[in-house]
FIDREN-610605 format. One record per residue (C-alpha): residue in three letters; x negated, y negated, z. Coordinates in nm, 4 decimals, decimal comma, padded with zeros to 6 digits. Each point is the difference from the previous one (the first is absolute). Example, Ala and Ser with C-alpha at 12.3 -4.5 7.8 and 13.67 -1.06 7.14 Angstrom:
<martis>
<marti><residuo>ala</residuo><xx>-01,2300</xx><yy>00,4500</yy><zz>00,7800</zz></marti>
<marti><residuo>ser</residuo><xx>-00,1370</xx><yy>-00,3440</yy><zz>-00,0660</zz></marti>
</martis>
This chain:
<martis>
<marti><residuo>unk</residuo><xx>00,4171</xx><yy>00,0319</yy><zz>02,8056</zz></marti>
<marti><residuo>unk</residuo><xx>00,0973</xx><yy>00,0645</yy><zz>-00,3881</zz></marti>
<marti><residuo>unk</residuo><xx>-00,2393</xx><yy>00,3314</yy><zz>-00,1021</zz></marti>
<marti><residuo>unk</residuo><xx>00,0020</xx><yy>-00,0105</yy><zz>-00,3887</zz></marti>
<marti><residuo>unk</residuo><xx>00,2244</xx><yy>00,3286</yy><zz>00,0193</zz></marti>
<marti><residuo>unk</residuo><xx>00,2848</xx><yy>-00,2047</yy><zz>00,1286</zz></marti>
<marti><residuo>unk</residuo><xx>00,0565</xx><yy>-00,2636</yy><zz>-00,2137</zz></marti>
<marti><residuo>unk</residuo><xx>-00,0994</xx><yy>00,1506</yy><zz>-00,3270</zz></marti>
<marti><residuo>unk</residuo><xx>00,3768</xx><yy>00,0766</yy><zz>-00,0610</zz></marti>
<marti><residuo>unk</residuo><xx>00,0496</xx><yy>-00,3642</yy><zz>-00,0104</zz></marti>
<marti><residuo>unk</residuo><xx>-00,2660</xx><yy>-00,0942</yy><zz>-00,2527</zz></marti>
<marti><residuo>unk</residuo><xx>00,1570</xx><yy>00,1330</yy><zz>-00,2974</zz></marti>
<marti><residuo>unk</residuo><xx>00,2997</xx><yy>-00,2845</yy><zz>-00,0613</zz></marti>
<marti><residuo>unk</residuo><xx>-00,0364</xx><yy>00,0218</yy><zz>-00,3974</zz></marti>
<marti><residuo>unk</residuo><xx>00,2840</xx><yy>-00,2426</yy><zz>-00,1383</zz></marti>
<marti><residuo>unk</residuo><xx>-00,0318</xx><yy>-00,2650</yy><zz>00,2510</zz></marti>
<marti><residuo>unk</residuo><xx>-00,0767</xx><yy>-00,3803</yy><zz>-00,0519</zz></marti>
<marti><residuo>unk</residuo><xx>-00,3013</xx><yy>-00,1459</yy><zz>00,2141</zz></marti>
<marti><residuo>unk</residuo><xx>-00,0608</xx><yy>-00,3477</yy><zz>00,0527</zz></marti>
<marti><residuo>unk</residuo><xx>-00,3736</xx><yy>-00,1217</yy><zz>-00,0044</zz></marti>
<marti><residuo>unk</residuo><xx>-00,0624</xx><yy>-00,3492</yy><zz>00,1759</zz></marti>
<marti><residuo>unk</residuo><xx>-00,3151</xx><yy>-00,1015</yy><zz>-00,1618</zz></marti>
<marti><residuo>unk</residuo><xx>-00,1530</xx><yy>-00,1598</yy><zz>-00,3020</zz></marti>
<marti><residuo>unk</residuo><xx>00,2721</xx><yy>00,1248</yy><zz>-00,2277</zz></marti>
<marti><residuo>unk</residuo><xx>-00,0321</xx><yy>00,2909</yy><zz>-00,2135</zz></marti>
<marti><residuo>unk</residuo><xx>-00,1106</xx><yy>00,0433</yy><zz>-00,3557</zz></marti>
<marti><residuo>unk</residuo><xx>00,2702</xx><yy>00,1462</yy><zz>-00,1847</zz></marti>
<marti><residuo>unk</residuo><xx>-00,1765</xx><yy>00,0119</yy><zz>-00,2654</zz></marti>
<marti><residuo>unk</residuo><xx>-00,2752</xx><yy>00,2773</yy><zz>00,1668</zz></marti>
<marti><residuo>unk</residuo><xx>00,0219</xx><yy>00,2839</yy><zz>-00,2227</zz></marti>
<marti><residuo>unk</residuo><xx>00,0413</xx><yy>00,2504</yy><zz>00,3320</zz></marti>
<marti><residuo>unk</residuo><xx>00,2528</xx><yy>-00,1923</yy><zz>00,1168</zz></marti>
<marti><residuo>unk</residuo><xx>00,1768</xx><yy>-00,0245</yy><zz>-00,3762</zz></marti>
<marti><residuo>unk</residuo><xx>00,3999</xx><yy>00,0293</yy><zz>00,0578</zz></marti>
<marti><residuo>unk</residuo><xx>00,0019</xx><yy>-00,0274</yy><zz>00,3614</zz></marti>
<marti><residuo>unk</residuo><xx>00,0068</xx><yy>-00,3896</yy><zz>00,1334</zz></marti>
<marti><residuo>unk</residuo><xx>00,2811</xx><yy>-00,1803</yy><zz>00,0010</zz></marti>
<marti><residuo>unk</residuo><xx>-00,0423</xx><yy>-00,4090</yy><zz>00,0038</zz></marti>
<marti><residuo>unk</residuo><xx>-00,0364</xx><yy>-00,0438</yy><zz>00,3598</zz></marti>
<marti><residuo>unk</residuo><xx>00,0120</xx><yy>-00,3646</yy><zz>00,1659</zz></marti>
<marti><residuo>unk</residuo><xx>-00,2798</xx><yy>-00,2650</yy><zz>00,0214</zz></marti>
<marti><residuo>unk</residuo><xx>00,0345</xx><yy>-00,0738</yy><zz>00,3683</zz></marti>
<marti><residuo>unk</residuo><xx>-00,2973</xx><yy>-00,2445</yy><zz>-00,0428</zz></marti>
<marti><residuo>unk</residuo><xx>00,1995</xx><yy>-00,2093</yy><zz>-00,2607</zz></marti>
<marti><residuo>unk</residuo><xx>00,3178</xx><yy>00,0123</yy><zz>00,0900</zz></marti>
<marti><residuo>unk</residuo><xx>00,1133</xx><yy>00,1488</yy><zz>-00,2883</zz></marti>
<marti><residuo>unk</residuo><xx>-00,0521</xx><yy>00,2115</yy><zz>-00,2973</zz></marti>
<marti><residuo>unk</residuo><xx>-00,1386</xx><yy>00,3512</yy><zz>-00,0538</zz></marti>
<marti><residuo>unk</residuo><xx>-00,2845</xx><yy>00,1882</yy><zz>00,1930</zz></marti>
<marti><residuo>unk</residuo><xx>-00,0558</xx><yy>00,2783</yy><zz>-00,3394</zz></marti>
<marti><residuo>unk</residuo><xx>-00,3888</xx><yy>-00,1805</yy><zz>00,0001</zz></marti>
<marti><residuo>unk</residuo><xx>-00,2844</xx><yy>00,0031</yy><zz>00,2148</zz></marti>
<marti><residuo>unk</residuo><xx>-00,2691</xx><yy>-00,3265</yy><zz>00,0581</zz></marti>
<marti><residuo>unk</residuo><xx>-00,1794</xx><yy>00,2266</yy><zz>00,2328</zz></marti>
<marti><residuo>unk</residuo><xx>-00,0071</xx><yy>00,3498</yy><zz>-00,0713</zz></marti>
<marti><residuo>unk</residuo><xx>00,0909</xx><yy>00,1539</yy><zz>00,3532</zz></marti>
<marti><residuo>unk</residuo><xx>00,3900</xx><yy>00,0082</yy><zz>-00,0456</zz></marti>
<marti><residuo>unk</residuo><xx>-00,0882</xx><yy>00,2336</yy><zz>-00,2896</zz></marti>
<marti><residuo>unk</residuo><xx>-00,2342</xx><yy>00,1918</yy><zz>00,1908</zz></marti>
<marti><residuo>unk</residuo><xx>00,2705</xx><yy>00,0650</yy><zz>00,2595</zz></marti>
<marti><residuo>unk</residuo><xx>00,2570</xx><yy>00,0781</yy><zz>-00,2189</zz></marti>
<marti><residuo>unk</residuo><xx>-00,2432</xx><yy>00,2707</yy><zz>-00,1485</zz></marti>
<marti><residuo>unk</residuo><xx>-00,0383</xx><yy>00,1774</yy><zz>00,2831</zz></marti>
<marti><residuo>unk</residuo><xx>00,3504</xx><yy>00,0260</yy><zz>00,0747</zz></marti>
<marti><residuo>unk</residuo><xx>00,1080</xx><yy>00,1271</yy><zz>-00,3354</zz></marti>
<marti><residuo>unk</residuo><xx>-00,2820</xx><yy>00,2351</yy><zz>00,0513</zz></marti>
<marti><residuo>unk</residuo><xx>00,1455</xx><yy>00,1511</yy><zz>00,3312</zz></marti>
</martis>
């Protein structure tokens, strides 16, 4: 129903702040240098999410900074 012609105008929302529910996110990734805040540990009730045991909540966020 969505051709890629019609919602290309919406993919371009530089400035905005994205939330990534996954393993965390390495702030420390050099791409991704500057540009993760501290997050939430949802797992442990408390603390920061700016670290990743896993790997795929970097991965994610990677892409999206990509786009």
């Amino acid at each position: 129903m969505l051709g890629p012609e019609r919602v290309r105008p919406f993919t371009r929302g530089g400035g905005q702040i994205v939330a990534v529910l996954d393993s965390g996110v390495d702030a420390g990734h050099p791409q991704l240098g500057g540009r993760v805040l501290a997050g939430f540990d949802a797992v442990a009730g408390s603390g920061a999410a700016n670290d990743d045991c896993i790997g795929t909540g970097t991965q994610v966020a990677g892409v999206i900074a990509a786009g």
